[in-house]
N, C-alpha and C positions, 0 to 999 in steps of 0.2 A: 585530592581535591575533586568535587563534584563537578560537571560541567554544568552551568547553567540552561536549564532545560528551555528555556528560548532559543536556544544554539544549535540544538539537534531537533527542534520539533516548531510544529505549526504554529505553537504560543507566539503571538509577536511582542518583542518589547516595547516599553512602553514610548521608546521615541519611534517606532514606527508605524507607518499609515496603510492602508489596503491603498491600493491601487484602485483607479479610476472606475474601472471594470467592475473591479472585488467592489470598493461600494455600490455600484449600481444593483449589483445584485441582491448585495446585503438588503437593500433598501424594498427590492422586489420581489423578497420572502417574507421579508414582516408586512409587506401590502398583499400577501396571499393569501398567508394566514389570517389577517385580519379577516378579509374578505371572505375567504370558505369554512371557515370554525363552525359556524351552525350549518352548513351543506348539507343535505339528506343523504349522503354519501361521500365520502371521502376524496379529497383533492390530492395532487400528486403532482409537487415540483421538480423536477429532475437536472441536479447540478451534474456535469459531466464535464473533464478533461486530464489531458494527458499528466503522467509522474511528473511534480515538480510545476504543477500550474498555480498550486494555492488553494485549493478546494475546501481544505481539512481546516485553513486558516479562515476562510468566509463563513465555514459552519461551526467554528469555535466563539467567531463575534458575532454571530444571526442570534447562536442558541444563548448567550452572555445578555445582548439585547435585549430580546423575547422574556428570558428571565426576570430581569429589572423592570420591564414592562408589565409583568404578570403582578408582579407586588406595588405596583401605583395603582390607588383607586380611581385614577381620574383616565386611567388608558386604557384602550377601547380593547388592551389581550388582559384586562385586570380581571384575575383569578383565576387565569386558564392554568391546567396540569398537561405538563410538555417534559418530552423524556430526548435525551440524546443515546442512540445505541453502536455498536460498534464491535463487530465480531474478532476483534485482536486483541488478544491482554495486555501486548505492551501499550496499544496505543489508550486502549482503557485506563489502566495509571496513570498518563497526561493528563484525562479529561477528570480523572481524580485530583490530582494536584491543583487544577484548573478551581476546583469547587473547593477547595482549601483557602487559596486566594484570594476570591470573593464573596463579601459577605451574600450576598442573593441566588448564591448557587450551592447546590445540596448534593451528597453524592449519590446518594438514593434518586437524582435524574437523570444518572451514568449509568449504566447498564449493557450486559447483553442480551440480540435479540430474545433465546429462549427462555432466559427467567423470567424475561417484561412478558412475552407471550403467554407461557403459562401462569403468570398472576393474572393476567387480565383474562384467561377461561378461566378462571378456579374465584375471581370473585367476580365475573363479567362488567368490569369496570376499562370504562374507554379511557384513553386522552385526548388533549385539545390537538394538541402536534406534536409529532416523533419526527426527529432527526434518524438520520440512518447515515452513519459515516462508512466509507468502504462498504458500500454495498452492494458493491461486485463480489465481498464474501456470503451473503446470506445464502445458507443453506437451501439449494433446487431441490432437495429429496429430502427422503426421514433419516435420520443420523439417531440410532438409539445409544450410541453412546456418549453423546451430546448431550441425550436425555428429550430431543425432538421428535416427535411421532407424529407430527402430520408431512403434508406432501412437500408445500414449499412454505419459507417462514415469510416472502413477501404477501401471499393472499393472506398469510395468518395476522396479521399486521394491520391488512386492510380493515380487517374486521376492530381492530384495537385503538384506532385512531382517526377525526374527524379529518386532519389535516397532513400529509406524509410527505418529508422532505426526503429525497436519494441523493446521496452523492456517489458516485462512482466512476469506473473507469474500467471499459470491458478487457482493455489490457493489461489489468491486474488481477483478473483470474488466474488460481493458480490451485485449484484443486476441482475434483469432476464434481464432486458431491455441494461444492457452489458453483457451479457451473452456470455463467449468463452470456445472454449474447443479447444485442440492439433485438434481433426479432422476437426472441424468446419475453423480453421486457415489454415491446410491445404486445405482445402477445398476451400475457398478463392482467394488463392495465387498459386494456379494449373495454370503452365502453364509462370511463370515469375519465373525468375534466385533470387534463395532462397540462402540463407548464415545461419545457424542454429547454435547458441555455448553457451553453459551452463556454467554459472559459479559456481563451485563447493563447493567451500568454506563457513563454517558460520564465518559472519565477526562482529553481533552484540551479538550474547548469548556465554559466555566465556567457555559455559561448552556443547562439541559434548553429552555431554550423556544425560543431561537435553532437547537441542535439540530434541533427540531421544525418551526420555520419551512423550514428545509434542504431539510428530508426533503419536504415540502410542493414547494416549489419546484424540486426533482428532478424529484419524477413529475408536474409542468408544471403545480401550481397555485400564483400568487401571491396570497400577502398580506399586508395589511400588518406592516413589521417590529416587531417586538418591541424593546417600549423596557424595557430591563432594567438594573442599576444595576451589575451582575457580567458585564458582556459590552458590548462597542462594534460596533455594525454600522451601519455606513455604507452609503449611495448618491451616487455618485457620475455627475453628466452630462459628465466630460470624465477622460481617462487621468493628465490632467500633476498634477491637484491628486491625486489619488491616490495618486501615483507621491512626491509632496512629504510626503503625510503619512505615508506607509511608512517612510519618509529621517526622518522625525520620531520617529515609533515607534522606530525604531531605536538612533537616538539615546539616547532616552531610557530604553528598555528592553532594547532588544538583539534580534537575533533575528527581525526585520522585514524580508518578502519578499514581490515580483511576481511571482504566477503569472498562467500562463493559460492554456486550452482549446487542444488542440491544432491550431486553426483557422488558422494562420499559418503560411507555408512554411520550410521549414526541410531542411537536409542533414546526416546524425549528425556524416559525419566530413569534412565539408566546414572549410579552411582559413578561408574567405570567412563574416562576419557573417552571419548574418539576423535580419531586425527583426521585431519583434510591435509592431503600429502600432494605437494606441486613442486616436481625435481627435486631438487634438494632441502628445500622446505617439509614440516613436520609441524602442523601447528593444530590443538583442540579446537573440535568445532565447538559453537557457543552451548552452555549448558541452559536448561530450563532454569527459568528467572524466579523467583522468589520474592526477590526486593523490591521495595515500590516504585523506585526508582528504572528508566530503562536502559535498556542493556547498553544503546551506546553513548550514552552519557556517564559509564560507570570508569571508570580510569583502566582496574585491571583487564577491560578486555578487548584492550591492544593485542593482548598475550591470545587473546581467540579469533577465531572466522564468523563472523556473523552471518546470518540468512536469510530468505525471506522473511522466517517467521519473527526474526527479531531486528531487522530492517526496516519493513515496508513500513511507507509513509513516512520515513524518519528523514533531516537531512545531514550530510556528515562535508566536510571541505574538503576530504580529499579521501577516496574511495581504492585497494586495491580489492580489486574481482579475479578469481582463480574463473576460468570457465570450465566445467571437468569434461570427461570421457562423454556424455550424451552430446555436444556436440565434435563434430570432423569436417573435415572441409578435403571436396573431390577438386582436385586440379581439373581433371577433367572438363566437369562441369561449372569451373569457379563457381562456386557456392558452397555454402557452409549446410550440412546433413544435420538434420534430428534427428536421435538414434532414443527413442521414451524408453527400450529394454534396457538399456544402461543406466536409466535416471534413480536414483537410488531410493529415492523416495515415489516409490510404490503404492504407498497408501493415497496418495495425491491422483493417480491415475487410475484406482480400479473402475470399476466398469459402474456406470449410473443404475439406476433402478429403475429410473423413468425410460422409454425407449425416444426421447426428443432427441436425439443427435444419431443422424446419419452417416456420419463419417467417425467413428471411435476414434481413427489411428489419428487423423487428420487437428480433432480434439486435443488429443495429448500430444502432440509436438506441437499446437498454439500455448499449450501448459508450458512447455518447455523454456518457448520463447516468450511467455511473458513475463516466465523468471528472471532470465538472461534482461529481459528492457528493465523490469523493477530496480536489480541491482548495478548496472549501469548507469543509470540515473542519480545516482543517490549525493554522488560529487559536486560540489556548488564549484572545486573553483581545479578538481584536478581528477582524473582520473586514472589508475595503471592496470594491465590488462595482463594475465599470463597462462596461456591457454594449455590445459595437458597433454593435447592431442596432435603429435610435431608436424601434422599439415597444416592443420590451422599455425600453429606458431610460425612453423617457418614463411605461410603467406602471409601474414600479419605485419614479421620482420621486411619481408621483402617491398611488400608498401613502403613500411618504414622509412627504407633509405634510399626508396627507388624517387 
């Protein structure tokens, strides 16, 4: 059985309301857009907050909105051409399911950036407003085999649109070649009419203190877990019981998945399995997806490890996370080490083109760790933890029970 793609993604059903917040916001993109559409240069609202604030859900109702407004003659966006884009294919598929559902939304409005970009040089045809979902992915440099050859794809964009929505969150970079950072954005966009609003809320992990534990043990300090009565956070010193109570969760709630750190080898479009191995456990990381559907709303891939690439922005109830070999944790120093020559996915770390970052190494262990926060986050209502590396496990246990 399928899972209901409102269950693992930003679609709200239809008995649910945006929060307080989320409308005000909603409310203060359609009055932007209104407002700068004919601008002699392009405007620039910038949605920003933490995994699991809701973001992907405000730019699913704005761009739904906006839509419906474009095809009324008596609305002040009637006839505007407005694109929603979004550099991740699973989360592409939603916003295609999305335009299945309703009749005023088209799937030719879904897109990613570098096709939208190269139609619009090849017939020099603008839009009224682009959406830009996760756009902490958009490519900082030229990616030719992406098929992108200029420098970065947000000035290419400027040039493609009257009106430009960002959503993002610079703690979900997770490759150099998208590489952003607050200065680098500004940096950018110096000199064009900016609109800047955070949304503040955790709208996917049920428990602010677990949250806070997270965020703690990102930037490499542990401690002990938070015993909360609205949230399960487990430690775990072996893969397989882990692995059984995920299978359990499941069961009984639905919606229950292995992820883990991309510290295990692995090949995208390789035929041949690869395993993500944690003690006794032996489980295939997830294959390249094909179906329209996304990976974890598919039933069989309980039986795999998901990752960022088929995680992010996704939500699940109850999450187990392998952490691999790139991180270790120094008694010493209680704190948890970034080790990026362990991190197996390499191609995420090579070296920029641009020379904007002055610190390389310092780069790729913030990569590291914004793996480790994407996939920890991912649990609305539990999360279990089983580290490979037996310092960090055994400090983890020794919180545990201390």
């Amino acid at each position: 059985m399928n899972l209901s793609l409102t269950a693992s993604t930003f679609i709200l059903p239809d008995q649910a309301e945006l929060t307080i917040q989320q409308q005000q916001i909603k409310r203060q993109i359609l009055k932007f857009a209104q407002e700068h559409r004919h601008d002699q240069q392009p405007a620039i609202f910038v949605l920003t907050g933490d995994a699991g604030s809701g973001k992907s859900a405000v730019l699913s109702t704005v761009f739904s909105s906006l839509q419906q407004q474009a095809q009324q003659p008596t609305s002040p966006l009637a006839g505007t051409k407005n694109y929603l884009l979004v550099n991740h294919n699973e989360m592409l598929k939603i916003y295609w399911e999305i335009a299945q559902q309703q009749p005023f939304l088209y799937k030719k409005n879904f897109q990613k950036p570098t096709p939208f970009i190269n139609h619009c040089q090849k017939t020099q045809q603008s839009a009224d407003v682009v959406f830009v979902d996760e756009a902490q992915l958009l490519l900082s440099q030229a990616d030719h085999f992406n098929h992108f050859q200029a420098d970065n794809q947000l000035d290419e964009l400027l040039k493609c649109t009257h009106v430009l929505v960002l959503v993002l969150d610079f703690k979900q970079v997770v490759k150099l070649k998208s590489y952003w950072s607050e200065k680098m954005l500004r940096q950018h966009l110096a000199g064009y009419h900016v609109k800047i609003v955070r949304l503040q809320q955790q709208l996917r992990l049920k428990s602010p203190a677990v949250a806070d534990w997270i965020d703690q043990l990102v930037a490499g300090k542990l401690l002990p877990p938070p015993r909360t009565a609205d949230y399960e956070l487990k430690i775990f010193t072996d893969g397989q019981p882990l692995f059984d109570w995920i299978k359990q969760k499941d069961q009984q709630v639905g919606l229950s998945r292995m992820l883990a750190t991309t510290d295990f080898p692995f090949r995208v479009f390789s035929k041949e399995p690869w395993y993500v191995t944690a003690g006794t456990l032996k489980l295939p990381w997830d294959r390249f997806n094909y179906q329209d559907r996304p990976w974890a709303s598919q039933p069989q891939t309980l039986y795999e490890v998901g990752s960022i690439y088929t995680i992010q922005g996704f939500d699940l109830n109850y999450a187990g996370v392998i952490l691999g070999p790139s991180l270790t944790y120094d008694f010493q120093a209680d704190s948890i080490v970034i080790h990026p020559e362990k991190f197996e996915d390499q191609t995420a770390l090579q070296k920029r083109h641009q020379a904007d970052l002055t610190d390389l190494t310092a780069a790729r262990s913030q990569l590291i760790k914004n793996v480790v926060n994407i996939l920890l986050k991912r649990g609305r209502y539990g999360l279990g933890i089983y580290a490979t590396d037996p310092a960090l496990r055994q400090r983890l246990q020794e919180l545990t029970v201390s």
